[in-house]
C-alpha positions as CSV (number, residue, x, y, z in Angstrom):
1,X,49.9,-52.0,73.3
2,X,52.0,-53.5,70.7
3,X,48.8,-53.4,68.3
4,X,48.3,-50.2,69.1
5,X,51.2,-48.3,68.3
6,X,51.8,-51.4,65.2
7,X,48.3,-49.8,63.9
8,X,49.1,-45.9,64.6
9,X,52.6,-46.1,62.8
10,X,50.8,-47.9,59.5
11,X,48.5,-45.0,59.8
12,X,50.9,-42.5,59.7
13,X,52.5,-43.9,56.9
14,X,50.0,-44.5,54.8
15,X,49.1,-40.3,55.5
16,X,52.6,-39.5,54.8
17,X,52.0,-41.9,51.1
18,X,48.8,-40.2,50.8
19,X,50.2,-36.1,50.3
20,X,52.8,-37.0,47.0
21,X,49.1,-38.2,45.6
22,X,47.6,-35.3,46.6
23,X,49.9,-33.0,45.6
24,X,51.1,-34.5,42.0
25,X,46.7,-34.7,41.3
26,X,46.6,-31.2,41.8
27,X,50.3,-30.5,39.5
28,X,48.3,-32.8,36.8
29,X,44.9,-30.4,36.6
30,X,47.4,-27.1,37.1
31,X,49.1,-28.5,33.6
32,X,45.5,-29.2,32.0
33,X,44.0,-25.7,32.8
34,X,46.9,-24.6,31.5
35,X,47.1,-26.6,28.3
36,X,43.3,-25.3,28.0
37,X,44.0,-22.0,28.7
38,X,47.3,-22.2,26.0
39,X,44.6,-23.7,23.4
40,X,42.1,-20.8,24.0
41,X,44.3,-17.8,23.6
42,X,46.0,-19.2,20.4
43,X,45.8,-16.3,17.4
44,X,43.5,-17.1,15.2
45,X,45.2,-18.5,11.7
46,X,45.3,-17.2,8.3
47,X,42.0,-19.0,7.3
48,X,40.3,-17.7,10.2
49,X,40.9,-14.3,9.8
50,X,40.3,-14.4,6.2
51,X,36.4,-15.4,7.0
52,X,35.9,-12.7,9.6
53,X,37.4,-10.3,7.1
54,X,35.4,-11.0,4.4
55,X,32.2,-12.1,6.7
56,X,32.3,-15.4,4.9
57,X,31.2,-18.4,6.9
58,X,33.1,-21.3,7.1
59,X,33.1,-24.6,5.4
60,X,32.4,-26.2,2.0
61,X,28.8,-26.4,1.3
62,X,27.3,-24.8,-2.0
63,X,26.0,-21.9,0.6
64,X,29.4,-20.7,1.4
65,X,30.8,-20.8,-1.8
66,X,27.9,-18.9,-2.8
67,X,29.3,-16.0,-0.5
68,X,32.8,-16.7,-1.4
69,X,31.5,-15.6,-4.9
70,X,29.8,-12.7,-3.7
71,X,32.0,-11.0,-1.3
72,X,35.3,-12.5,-2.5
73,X,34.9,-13.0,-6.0
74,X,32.4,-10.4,-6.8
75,X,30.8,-12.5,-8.4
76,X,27.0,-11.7,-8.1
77,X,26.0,-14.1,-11.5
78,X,27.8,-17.4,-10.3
79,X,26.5,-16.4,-6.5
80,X,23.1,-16.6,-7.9
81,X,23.6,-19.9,-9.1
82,X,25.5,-21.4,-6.4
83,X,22.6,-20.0,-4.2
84,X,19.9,-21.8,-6.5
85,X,22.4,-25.1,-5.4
86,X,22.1,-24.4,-1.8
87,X,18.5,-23.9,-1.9
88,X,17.8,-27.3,-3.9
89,X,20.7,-29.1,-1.5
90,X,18.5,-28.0,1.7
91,X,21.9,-25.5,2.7
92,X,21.0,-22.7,4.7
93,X,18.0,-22.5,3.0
94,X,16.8,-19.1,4.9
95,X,20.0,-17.1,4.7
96,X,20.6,-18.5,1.4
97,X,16.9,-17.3,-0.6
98,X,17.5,-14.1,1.1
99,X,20.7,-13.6,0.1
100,X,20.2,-14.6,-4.0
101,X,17.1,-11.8,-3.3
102,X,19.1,-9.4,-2.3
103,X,21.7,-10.0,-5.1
104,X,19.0,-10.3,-8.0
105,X,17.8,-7.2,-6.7
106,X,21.4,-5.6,-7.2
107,X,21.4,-6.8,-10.4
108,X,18.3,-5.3,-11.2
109,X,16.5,-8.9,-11.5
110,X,13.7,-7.8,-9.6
111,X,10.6,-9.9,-10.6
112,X,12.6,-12.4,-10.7
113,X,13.8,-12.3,-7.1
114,X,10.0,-11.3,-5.8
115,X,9.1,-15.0,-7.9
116,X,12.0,-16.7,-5.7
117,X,10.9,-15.9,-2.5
118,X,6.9,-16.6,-3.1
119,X,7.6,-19.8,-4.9
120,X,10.5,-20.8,-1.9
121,X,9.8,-19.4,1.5
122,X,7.5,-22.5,2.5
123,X,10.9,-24.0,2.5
124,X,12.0,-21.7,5.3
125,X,11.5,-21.6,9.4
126,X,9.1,-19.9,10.9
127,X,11.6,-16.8,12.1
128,X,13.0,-15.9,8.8
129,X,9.6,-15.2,7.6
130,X,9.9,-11.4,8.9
131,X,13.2,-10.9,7.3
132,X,11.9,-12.2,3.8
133,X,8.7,-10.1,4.3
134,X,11.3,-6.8,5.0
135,X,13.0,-8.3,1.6
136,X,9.7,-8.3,0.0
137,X,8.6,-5.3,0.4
138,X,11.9,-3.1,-0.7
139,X,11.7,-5.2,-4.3
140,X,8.1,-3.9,-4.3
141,X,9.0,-0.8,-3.9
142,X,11.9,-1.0,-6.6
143,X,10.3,-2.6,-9.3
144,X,6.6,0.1,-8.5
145,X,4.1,-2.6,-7.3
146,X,2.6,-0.1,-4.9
147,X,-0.5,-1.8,-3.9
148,X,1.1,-5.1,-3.5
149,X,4.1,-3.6,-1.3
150,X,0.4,-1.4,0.6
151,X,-0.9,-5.1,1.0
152,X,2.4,-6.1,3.0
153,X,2.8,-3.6,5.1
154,X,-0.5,-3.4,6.2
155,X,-0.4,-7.2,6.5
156,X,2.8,-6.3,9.1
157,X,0.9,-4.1,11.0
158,X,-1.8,-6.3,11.5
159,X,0.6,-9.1,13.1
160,X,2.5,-6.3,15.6
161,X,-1.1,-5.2,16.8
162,X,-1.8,-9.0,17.2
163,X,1.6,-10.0,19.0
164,X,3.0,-11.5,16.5
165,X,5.9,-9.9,15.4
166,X,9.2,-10.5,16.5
167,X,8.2,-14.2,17.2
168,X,6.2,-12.5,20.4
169,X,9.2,-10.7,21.9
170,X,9.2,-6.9,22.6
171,X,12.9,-6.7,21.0
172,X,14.8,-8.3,17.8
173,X,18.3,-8.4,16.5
174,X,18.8,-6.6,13.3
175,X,21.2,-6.4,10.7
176,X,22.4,-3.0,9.1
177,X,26.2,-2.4,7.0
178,X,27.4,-5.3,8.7
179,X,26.5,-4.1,12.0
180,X,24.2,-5.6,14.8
181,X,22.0,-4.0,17.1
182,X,18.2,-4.4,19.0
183,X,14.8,-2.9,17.6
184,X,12.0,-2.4,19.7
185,X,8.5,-3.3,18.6
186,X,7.9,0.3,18.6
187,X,10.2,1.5,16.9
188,X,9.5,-1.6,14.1
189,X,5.6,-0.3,13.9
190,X,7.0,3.7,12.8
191,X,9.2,2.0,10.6
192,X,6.8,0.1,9.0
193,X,4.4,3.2,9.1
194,X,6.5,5.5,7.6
195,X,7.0,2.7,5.0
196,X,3.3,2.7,4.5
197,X,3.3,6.6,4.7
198,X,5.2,6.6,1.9
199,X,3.6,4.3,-0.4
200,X,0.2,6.1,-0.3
201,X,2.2,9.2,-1.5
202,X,3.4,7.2,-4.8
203,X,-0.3,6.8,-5.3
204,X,-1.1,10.6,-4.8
205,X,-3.5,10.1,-1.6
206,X,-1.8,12.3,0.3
207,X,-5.2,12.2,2.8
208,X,-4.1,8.7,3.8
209,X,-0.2,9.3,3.6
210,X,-0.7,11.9,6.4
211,X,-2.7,9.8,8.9
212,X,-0.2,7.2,8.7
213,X,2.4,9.8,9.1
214,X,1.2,11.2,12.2
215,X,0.4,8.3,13.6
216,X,4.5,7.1,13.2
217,X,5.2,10.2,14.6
218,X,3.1,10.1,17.6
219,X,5.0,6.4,18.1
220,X,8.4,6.7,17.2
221,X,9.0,10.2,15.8
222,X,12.1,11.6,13.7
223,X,13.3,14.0,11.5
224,X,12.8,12.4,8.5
225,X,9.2,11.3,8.8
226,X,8.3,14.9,9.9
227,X,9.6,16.0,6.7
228,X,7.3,13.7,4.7
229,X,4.2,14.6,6.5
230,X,5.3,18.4,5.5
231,X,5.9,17.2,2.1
232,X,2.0,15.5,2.6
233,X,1.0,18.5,3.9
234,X,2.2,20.9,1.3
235,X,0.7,18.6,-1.7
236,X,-2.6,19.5,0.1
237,X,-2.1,22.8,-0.3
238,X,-1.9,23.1,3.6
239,X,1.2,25.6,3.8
240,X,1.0,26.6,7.3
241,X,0.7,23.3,8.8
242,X,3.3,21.9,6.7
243,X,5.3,25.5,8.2
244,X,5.0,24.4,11.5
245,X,6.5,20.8,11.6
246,X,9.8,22.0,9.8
247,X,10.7,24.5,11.8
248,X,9.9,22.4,14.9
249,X,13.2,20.1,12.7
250,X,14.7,23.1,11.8
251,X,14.4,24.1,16.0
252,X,16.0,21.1,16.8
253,X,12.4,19.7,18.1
254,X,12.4,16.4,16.9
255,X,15.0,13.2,17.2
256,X,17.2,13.0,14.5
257,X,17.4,17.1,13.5
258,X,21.1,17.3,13.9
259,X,21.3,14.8,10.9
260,X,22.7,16.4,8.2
261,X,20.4,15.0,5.2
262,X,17.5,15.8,7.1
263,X,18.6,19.4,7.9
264,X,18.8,19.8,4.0
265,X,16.0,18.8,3.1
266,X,14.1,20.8,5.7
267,X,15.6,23.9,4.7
268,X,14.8,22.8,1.0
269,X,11.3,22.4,1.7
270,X,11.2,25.7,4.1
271,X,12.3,27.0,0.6
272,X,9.6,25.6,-1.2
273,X,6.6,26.3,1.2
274,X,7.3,30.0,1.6
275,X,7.2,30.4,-1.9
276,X,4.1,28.4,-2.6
277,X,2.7,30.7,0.6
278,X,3.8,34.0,-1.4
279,X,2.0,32.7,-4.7
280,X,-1.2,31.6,-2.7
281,X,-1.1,34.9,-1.0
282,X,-1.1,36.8,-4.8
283,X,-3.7,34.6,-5.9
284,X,-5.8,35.6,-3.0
285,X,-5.2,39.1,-2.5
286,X,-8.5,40.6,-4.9
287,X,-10.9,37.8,-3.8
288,X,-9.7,38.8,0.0
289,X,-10.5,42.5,-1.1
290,X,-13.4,41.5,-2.7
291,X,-14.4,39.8,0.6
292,X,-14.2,43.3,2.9
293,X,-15.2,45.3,0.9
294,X,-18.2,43.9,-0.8
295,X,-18.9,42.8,-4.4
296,X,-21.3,45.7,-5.2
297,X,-18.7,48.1,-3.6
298,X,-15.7,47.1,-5.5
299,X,-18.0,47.4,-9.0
300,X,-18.9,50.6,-8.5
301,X,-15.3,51.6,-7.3
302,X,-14.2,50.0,-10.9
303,X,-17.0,51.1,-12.6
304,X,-16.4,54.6,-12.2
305,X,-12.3,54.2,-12.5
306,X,-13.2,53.1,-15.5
307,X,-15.3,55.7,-17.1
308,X,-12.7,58.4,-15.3
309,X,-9.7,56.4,-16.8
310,X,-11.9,56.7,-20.2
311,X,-12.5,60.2,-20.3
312,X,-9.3,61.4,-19.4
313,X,-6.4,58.9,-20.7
314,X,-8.6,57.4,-23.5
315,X,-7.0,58.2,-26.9
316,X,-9.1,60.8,-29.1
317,X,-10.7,60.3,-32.5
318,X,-8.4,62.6,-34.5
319,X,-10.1,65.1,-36.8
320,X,-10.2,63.9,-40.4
321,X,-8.7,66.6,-42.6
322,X,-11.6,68.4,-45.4
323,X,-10.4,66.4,-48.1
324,X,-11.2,62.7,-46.1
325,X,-14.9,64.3,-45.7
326,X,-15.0,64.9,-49.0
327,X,-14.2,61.0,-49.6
328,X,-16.5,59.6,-47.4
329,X,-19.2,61.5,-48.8
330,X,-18.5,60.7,-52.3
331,X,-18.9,57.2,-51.1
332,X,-21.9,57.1,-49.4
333,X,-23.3,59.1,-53.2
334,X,-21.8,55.8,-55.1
335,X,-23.5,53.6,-52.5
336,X,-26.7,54.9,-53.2
């Protein structure tokens, strides 16, 4: 018994040692979250606001200073070389040939930004070959190679049709005035259509420009794209069609209408197509006659207003005076 209770009361102290432990452990990871939690909601300093103001990423490689002496500096001539630097260092090579494109092409270096990226994308993953493509093709359309910028675009289409745009998903993340938000494969392809749309109008074959149209429209369709298939429409000559899709913008019919540029320019080319329709119309109007009434009909009609109109508002020969007579017959006697 003595064994017993010996065992019982070591037990019971070495429970009653046992809680402080307990207790202080759980003190000790209340003070970490805490300290973790004190860490975590710290404001940001100075230097880190500075970067999200000015959207310049941190550190010290020749990539950010690059952007330090774009957006900070405005510097777009020392960004192009401090880009060139990143590029040869292997520093953000993808955000870093698209970014020097996108200056050059500010600074109206064109060409020489289309050579960059051809001579420099092999350099670059797999995923930013889209965004340089996208780059691409606006300093085509800049700088007027048309067929090349056709070539692209039709080259884009091809890989959404195949599945492999957007890296295979049905969604991307774009970029636009510093702002973020998803495309859908969709709407990429009217994009890229309207793109395409477009381009065959700088060639003049407005046949094409208005398949491609309607075909963006029948994907994706907006305001703005149904105001360059009018604009297709009317450069065939094809007034009432091109009538009919900007009233259906003008009506509200169509996503984007309430968008004040577009409105504009519907109304401007409502404008324009109702006076190319009154000219038509005047140009028509005696070949339309002509058409109901006959050919043979309308000759005789103007053959005998004619010799009407002669006989009774044709001006008269005016009698010579005597002495004229006497002229003209002298004349004719020296003549002979």
């Amino acid at each position: 018994m003595y064994n017993i209770n010996k065992m019982e009361k070591i037990s019971c102290a070495a429970a009653r040692r046992s809680l402080p432990v307990a207790a202080a452990g759980s003190n000790a990871e209340k003070k970490k979250m805490t300290a973790t939690t004190t860490t975590t909601m710290m404001p940001p300093t100075p230097t880190d606001q500075f970067h999200v103001f000015h959207k310049v990423p941190s550190g010290d490689g020749p990539y950010v200073r690059a952007k330090h002496a774009q957006l900070v500096q405005k510097d777009p001539e020392a960004a192009i070389v401090l880009f060139w630097k990143a590029i040869n260092a292997g520093d953000r090579v993808d955000s870093a040939l698209k970014d020097m494109a996108v200056v050059m092409k500010q600074l109206d270096r064109t060409e020489e930004a289309i050579e960059a990226i051809k001579s420099f994308r092999s350099l670059c993953s797999k995923q930013a070959q889209e965004s340089l493509d996208n780059v691409l093709i606006d300093l085509y359309k800049k700088c007027g190679r048309v067929d090349e910028q056709i070539e692209l675009l039709r080259r884009k289409l091809r890989m959404i049709y195949h599945g492999e745009a957007f890296n295979g998903k049905q969604t991307k993340t774009a970029r636009s005035h510093g702002k973020k938000f998803q495309v859908s494969i969709k709407q990429e392809a009217s994009r890229i259509l309207g793109n395409l749309g477009w381009a065959y109008m700088q060639k003049t074959n407005y046949m094409a420009a208005e398949v491609v149209y309607r075909k963006a429209q029948m994907i994706d369709p907006d305001a703005n794209k149904a105001c360059n298939l009018a604009l297709c429409l009317t450069k065939q000559a094809r007034h009432n069609e091109a009538r009919s899709v900007v009233e259906d913008v003008l009506q509200g019919r169509v996503p984007g209408s309430d968008d004040t540029r577009s409105r504009i320019r519907a109304e401007e080319l409502m404008l324009d197509i109702e006076s190319k329709q009154l000219q038509q119309q005047q140009k028509q109007l005696p070949h339309d006659l002509s058409n109901f009434l006959g050919v043979d009909l309308i000759e005789e009609l103007v053959g005998g207003l004619d010799d009407e109109l002669e006989q009774q508002w044709a001006p008269q020969r005016p009698r010579r005076l005597p002495v004229f007579e006497q002229i003209l017959n002298f004349k004719d006697q020296l003549a002979c």
